[in-house]
RODRENLUM-323129 format. One line per 5 residues: number of its first residue (from 1); their letters; for each residue x, y, z of C-alpha. Coordinates in Angstrom, 2 decimals, always signed. Example, Ala and Ser with C-alpha at 12.3 -4.5 7.8 and 13.67 -1.06 7.14 Angstrom:
REM residues 2
1 = AS = +12.30 -4.50 +7.80 | +13.67 -1.06 +7.14
This chain:
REM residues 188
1 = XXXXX = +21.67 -12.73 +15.67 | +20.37 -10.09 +18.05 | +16.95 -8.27 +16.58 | +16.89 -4.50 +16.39 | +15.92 -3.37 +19.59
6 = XXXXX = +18.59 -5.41 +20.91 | +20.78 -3.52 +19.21 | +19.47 -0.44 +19.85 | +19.05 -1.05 +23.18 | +23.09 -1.86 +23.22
11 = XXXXX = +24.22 +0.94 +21.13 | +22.27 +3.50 +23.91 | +24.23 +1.27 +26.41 | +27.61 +1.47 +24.37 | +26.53 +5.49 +24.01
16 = XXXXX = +26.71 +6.16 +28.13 | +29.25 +4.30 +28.81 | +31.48 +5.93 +26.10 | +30.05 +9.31 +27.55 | +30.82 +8.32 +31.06
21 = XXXXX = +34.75 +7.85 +29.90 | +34.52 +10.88 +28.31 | +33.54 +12.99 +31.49 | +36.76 +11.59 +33.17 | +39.37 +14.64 +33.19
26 = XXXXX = +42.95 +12.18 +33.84 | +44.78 +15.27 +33.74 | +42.48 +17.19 +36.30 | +43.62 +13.41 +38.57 | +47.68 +13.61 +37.20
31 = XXXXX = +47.93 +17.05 +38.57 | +45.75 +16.54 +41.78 | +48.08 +13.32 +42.37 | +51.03 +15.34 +41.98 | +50.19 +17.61 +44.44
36 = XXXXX = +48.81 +14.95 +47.09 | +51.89 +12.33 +46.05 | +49.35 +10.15 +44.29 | +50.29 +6.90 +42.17 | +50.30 +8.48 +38.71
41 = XXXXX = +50.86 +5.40 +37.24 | +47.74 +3.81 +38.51 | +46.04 +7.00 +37.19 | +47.65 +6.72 +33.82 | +47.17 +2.54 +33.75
46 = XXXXX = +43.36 +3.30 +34.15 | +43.71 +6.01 +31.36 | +45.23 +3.57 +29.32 | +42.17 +0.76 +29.95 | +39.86 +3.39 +29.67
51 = XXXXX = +41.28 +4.71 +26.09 | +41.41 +0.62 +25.10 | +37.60 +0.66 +26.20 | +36.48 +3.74 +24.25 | +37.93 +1.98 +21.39
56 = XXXXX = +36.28 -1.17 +21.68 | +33.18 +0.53 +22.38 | +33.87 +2.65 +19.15 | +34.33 -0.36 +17.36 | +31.32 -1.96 +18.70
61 = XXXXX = +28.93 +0.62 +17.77 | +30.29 +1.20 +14.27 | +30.05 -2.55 +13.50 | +26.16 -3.12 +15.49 | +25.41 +0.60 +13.56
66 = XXXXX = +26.40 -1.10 +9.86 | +24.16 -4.13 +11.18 | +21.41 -2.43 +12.33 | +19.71 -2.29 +8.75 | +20.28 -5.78 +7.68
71 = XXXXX = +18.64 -6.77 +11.39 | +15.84 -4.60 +10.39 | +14.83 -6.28 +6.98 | +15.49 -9.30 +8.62 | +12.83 -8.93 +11.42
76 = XXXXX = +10.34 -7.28 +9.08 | +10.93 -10.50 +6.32 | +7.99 -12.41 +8.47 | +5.61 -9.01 +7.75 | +6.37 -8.30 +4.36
81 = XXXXX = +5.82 -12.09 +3.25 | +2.66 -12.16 +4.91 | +1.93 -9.04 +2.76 | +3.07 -10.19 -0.39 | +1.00 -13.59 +0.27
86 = XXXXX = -2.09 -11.28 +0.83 | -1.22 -9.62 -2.40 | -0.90 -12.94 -4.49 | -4.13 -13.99 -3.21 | -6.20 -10.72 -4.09
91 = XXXXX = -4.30 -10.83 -7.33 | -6.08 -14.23 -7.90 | -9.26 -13.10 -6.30 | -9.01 -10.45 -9.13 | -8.46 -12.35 -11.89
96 = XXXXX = -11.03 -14.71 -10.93 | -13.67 -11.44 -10.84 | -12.30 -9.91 -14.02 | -13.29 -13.26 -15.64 | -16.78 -12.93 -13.83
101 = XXXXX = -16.86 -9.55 -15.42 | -15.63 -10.29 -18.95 | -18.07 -13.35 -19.03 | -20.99 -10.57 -17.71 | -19.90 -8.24 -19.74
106 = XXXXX = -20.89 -10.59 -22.81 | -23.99 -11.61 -20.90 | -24.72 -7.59 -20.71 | -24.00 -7.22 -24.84 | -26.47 -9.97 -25.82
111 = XXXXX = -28.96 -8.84 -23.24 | -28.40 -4.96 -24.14 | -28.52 -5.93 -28.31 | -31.83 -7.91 -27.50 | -33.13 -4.85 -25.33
116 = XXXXX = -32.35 -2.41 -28.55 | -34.11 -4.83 -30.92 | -37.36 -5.14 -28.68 | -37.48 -1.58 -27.76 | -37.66 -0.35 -31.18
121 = XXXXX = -41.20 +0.25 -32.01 | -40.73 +1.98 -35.36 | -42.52 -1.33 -37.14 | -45.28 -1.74 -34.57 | -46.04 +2.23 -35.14
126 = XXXXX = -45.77 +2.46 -38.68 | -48.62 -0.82 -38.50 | -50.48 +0.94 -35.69 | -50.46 +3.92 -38.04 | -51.76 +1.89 -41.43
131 = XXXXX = -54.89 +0.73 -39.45 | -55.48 +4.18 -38.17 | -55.43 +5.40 -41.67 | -58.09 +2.25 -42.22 | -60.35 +3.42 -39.90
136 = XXXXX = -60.54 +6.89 -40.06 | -59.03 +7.49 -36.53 | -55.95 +9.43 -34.90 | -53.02 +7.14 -33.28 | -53.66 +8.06 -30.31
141 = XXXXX = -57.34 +7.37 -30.15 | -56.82 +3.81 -30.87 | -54.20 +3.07 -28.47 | -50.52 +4.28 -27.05 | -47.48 +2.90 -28.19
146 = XXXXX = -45.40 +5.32 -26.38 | -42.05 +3.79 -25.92 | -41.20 +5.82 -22.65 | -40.96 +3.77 -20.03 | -38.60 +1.15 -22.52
151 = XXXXX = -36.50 +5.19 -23.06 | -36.56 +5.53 -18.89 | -35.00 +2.02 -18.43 | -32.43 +2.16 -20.96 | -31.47 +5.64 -19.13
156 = XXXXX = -31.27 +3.96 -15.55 | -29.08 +0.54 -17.02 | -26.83 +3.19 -18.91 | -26.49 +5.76 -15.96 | -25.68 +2.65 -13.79
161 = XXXXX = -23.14 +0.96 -15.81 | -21.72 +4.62 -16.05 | -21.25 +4.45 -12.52 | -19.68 +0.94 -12.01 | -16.85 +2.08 -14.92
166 = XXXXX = -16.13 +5.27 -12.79 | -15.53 +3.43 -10.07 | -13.86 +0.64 -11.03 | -11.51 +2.53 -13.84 | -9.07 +4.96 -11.28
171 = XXXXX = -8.60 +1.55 -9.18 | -6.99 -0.32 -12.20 | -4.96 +2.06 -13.49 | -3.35 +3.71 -10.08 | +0.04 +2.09 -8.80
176 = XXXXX = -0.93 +4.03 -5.03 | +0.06 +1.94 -2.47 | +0.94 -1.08 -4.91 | +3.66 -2.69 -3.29 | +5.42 -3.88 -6.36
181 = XXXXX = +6.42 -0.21 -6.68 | +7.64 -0.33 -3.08 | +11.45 -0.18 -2.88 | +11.69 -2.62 +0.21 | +15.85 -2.73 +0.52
186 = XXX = +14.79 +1.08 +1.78 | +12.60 +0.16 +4.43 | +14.58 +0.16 +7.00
């Protein structure tokens, strides 16, 4: 089976030579040959071959131009496997990450529900508050339970979590470039 560029290569061949047949004027030769006492039938013998020629070289080309496509898939199959072996394996890779993810993602609730519980201070205020009642002092005097920097965390983890589902939500649901919506047969 020839590959595509040999039969490219041929049909440019089959293309000049059916050219070069073409640019022969017989008739221009008949009448010269008349005139001269030439052999006309030598001139119309070669017409004859060269008419069989353009034929065969017709023929040719139509049947290596219907071929040319299926020689074209056929030399790309090698690529395209190695692609769609590439693609099985990130498919796994992903899999395998999107079960690191689910299994963090539970990891993340239990740490994120013991974070709430912990940074709620309401109880330790309202007892901070009953003993400065007790003594006869302000809240603040007697110490700070200011639950900013616990507020200023919780800010960061959520503004970075935000970030990781922007960037990982347009890649999941976008078929771009995807090649199981790549029509292959019209590749070539």
């Amino acid at each position: 089976m020839k590959s595509p560029a040999q039969i490219e290569q041929r049909l440019a061949e089959i293309e000049a030579e059916r050219d070069a047949l073409a640019a022969i004027d017989f008739d221009a030769e008949m009448r010269q040959a008349t005139i001269d006492g030439g052999d006309l039938d030598a001139i119309e013998q070669r017409q004859a071959d060269a008419e069989r020629k353009e034929r065969r070289l017709r023929i040719e080309a139509e049947a290596l131009s219907d071929h040319l496509p299926e020689a074209r898939r056929t030399a790309a199959k090698p690529r395209i496997d190695a692609i769609t072996k590439r693609l099985s394996e990130r498919r796994e890779q992903a899999s395998k990450a999107a079960d690191k993810a689910q299994k963090a993602l539970a990891s993340l609730k239990q740490a994120m529900g013991e974070f709430s519980s912990l940074s709620n201070t309401s109880d330790l205020r309202s007892e901070m508050g009953a003993i400065a009642q007790e003594i006869d002092a302000s809240l603040d005097s007697i110490g700070s339970l200011s639950h900013a920097p616990l507020s200023a965390e919780l800010n960061a983890l959520q503004s970075q979590l935000g970030q990781w589902v922007q960037i990982v939500t347009p890649r999941g649901g976008h078929r771009y470039g995807d090649p199981a919506s790549i029509d292959v047969s019209k590749a070539a």
